[in-house]
C-alpha atoms as one frame of an Amber mdcrd trajectory, in Angstrom:
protein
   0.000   0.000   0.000   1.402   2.970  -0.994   1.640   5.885   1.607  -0.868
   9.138   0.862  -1.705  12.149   2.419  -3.352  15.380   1.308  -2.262  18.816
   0.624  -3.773  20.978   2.915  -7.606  21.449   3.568  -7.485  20.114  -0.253
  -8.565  16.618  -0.496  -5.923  15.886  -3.108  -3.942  12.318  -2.444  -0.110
  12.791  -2.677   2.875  10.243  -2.452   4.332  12.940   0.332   8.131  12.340
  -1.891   6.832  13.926  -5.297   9.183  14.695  -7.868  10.885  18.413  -9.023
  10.656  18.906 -12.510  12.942  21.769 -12.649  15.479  19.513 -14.459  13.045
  17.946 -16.912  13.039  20.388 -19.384  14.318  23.111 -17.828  17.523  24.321
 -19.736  17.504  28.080 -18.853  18.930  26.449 -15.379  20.987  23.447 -15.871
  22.942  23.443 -19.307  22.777  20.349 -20.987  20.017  18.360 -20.282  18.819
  15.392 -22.521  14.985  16.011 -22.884  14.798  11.715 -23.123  16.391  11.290
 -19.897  14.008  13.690 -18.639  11.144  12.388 -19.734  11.906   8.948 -18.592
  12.525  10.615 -15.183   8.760  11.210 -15.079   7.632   7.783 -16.447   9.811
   6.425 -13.509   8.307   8.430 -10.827   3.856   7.910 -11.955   5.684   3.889
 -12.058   6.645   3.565  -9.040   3.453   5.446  -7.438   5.187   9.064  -7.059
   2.371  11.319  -8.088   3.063  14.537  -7.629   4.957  16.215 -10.256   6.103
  19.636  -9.731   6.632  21.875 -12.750   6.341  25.518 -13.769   6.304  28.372
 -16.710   9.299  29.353 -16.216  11.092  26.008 -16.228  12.447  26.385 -19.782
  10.605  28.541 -20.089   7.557  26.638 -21.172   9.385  23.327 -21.926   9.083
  21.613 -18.571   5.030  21.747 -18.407   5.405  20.004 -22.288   7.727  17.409
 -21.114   5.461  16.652 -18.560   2.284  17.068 -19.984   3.393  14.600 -23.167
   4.659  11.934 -20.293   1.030  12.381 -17.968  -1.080  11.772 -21.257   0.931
   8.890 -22.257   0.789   7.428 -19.017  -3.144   7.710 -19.479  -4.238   7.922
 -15.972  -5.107  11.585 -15.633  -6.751  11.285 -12.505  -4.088   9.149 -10.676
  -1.384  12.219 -11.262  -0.931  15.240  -9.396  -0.246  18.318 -11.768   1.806
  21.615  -9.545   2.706  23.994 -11.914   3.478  28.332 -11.226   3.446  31.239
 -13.078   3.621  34.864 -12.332   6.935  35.479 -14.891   5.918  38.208 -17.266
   8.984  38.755 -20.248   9.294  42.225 -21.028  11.411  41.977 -23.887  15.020
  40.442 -22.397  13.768  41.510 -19.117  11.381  38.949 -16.626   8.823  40.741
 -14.144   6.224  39.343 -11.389   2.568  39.834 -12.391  -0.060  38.668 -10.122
  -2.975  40.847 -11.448  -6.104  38.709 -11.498  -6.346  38.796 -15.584  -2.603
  37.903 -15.909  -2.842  34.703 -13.517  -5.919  33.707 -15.495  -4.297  33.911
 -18.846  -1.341  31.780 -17.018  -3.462  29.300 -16.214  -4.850  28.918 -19.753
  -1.546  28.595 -21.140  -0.406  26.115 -19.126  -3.236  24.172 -19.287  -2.397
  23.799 -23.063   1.173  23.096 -22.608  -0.042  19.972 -19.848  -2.546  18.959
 -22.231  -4.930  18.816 -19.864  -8.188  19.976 -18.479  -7.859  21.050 -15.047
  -4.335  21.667 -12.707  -4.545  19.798  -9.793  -2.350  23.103  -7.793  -1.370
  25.905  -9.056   0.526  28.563  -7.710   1.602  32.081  -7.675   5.275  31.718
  -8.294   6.572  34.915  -6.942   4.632  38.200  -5.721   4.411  41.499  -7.649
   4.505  44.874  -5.114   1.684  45.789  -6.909  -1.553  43.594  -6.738  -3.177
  43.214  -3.261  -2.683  39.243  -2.939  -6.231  38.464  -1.916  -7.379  39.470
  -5.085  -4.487  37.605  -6.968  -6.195  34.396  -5.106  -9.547  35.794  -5.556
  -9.028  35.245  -9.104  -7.668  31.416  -8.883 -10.640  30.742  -6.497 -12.557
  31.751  -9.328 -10.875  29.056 -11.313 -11.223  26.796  -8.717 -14.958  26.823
  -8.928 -14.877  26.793 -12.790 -12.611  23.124 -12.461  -9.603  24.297 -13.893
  -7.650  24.015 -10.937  -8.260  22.007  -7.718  -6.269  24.143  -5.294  -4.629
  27.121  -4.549  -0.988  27.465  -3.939   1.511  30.266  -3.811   5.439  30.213
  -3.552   8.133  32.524  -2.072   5.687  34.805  -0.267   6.703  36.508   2.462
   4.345  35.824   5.971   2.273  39.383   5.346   1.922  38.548   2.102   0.716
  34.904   2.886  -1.773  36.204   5.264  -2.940  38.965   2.896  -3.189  35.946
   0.354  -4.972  33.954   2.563  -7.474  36.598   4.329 -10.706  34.649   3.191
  -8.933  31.029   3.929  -8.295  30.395   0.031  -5.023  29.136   0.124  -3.996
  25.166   0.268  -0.458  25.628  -0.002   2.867  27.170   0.218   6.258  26.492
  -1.534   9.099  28.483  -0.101  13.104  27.490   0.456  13.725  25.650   3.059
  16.466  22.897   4.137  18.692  22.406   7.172  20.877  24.997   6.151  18.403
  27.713   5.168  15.825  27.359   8.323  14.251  30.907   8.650  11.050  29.755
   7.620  10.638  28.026  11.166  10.186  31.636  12.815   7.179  32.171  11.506
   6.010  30.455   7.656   5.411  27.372   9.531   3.966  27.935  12.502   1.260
  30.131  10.525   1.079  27.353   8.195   0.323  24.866  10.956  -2.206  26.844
  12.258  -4.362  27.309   8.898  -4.168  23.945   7.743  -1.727  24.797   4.772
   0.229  22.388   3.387   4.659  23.707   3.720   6.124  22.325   0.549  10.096
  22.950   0.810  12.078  23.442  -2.239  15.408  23.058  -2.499  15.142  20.574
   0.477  18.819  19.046  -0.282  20.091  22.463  -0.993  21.183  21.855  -4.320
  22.768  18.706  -3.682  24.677  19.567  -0.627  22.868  17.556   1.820  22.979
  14.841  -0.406  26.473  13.372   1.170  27.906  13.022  -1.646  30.202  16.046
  -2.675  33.388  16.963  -0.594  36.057  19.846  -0.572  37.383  19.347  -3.987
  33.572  19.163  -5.919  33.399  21.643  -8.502  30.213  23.415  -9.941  29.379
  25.411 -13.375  25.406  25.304 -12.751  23.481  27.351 -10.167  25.481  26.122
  -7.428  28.739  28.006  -8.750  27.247  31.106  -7.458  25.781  29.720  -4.017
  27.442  30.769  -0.544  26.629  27.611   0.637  29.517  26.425  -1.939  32.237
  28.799  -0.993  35.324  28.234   0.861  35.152  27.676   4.001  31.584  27.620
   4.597  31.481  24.712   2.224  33.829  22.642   4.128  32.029  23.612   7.465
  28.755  22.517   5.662  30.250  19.321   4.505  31.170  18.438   8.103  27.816
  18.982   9.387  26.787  16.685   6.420  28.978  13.998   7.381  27.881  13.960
  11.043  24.555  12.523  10.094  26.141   9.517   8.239  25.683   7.629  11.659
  21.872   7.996  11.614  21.936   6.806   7.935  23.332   3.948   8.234  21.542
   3.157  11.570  18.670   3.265   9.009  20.051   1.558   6.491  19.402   4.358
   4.206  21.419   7.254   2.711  21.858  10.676   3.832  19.331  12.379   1.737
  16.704  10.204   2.932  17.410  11.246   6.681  17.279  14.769   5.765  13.532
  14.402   3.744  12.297  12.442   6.620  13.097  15.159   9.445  11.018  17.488
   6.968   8.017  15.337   7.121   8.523  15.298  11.065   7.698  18.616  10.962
   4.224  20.266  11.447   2.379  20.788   7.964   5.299  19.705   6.183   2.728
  16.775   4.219   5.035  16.758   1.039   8.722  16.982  -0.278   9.717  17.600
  -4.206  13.295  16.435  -4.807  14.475  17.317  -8.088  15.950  14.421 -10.263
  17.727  13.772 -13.540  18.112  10.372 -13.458  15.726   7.409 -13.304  17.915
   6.052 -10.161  17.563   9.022  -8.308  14.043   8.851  -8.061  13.101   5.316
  -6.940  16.510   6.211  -4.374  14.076   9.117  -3.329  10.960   6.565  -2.418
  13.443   5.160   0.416  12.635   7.856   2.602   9.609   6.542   3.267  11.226
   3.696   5.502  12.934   5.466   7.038  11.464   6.363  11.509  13.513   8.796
  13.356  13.109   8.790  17.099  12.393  11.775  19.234  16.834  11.579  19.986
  17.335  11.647  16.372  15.092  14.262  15.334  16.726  16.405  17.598  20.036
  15.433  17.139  19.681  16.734  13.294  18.142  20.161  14.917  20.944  20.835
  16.566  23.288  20.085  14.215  22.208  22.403  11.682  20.584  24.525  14.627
């Protein structure tokens, strides 16, 4: 039986390790990707019972939501598959801007839904705020797509907490993306516990921070991708991060798992955190992802990790 649980007040069904499409697709942020490999990425993750997939607009742009929506309608099951995708990105000639004005999210929505090939989005989100649109009418306007069916619930991503409880003044909201991993814990002072307290799903991204709480990278890794420009890569703060890594090797293999899977579990120890979206580019990587669910931590071990990266 294959472990579900629901995104916030929605009554959606997710595998709580879904899969981060940034990589299928998405060459404006990894160079070189094989648009195959990708695809086969998602086959492998709606095989093995993974199914959430996590795209967006701007993932290409455009490309990812294709890849994606040419896998999900192969696959046939429409309803079995759970469809994220964002937009907000607005290209002003070379130059990108937010746009959450009610008519502009609509129109997103409508393009993406042709890019999916589909008929509804299962969660769709606001991918970044504008300063300019009062965010309870930006989710006014997805509520109103909610109740025409084409989307089943509301997310938005990277908002700050005024602006999430602007956003969610009337209770609209299901979910919210925003960074967070053991490294990058602000969101603990006060995303989650508001989170918690509405019943709204906290989907992390970047939960391995770009790899580096994967375990396997030391002081001599090199990077030409996003990571190249990433404090969390530099000096000596990478080889302090590294050791803080390597301290939870014990736990892992007390497990019998790998590194990365102790790190997703603590997330889904924590309150409202129902779902994780590690990115993959290989078919490997994400039936290695599904391990997490084995893995228990105790009450010692759950704090242990806290105050390692504390």
């Amino acid at each position: 039986m294959m472990t579900r649980t629901t995104l916030g007040k929605s009554e959606i069904p997710v595998n709580p390790i879904g899969l981060g499409t940034n990589a299928v697709g998405g060459h404006n942020i990894y160079p070189n990707l094989d648009e195959e490999a990708g695809k086969q990425v998602v086959r492998t993750a709606l095989e093995n019972g993974m199914n959430l997939l996590d795209t967006a607009y701007i993932y290409g742009p455009e490309r990812s939501e294709e890849l994606v929506g040419q896998v999900v309608k192969e696959y046939g099951n429409r309803e079995d598959v759970v469809i994220a995708t964002k937009g907000a990105h607005r290209f002003v000639g070379e130059d990108v801007v937010f746009n959450n004005a009610p008519s502009f999210l609509k129109e997103c929505v409508e393009q993406s839904l042709q890019r999916l090939q589909t008929d509804y989005i299962d969660l769709f989100y606001i991918h970044f705020p504008d300063n300019e649109t009062p965010k309870d009418e930006a989710v006014g306007a997805l509520k109103q797509l909610k109740d025409e069916g084409k989307i089943r619930s509301i997310g938005v991503s990277n908002f700050s907490i005024d602006q999430l409880k602007e956003a969610n003044k009337d209770g609209f909201v299901d979910v919210l993306q925003s960074e967070y991993n053991l490294f990058k814990r602000q969101a603990e002072e006060e995303l989650l516990p508001y989170t918690a307290e509405h019943q709204i799903s906290f989907v992390p991204y970047f939960p391995l921070a770009s790899g580096l709480l994967s375990g396997k990278y030391n002081e001599n890794s090199s990077f030409d991708d996003i990571r190249a420009n990433s404090p969390l890569f530099q000096g000596e703060a990478f080889k302090k991060n590294l050791e803080k890594v390597e301290q939870l090797r014990d736990i892992s293999n007390s497990q019998g798992v790998d590194i990365p899977h102790v790190v997703l579990a603590w997330y889904l120890n924590q309150p409202s955190i129902d779902a994780v979206i590690p990115g993959a580019k290989r078919r490997e990587q994400v039936v290695d992802n599904l391990k997490t669910l084995e893995v228990e931590l105790s009450k010692d071990e759950f704090k242990q990790i806290h105050e390692i990266f504390s």
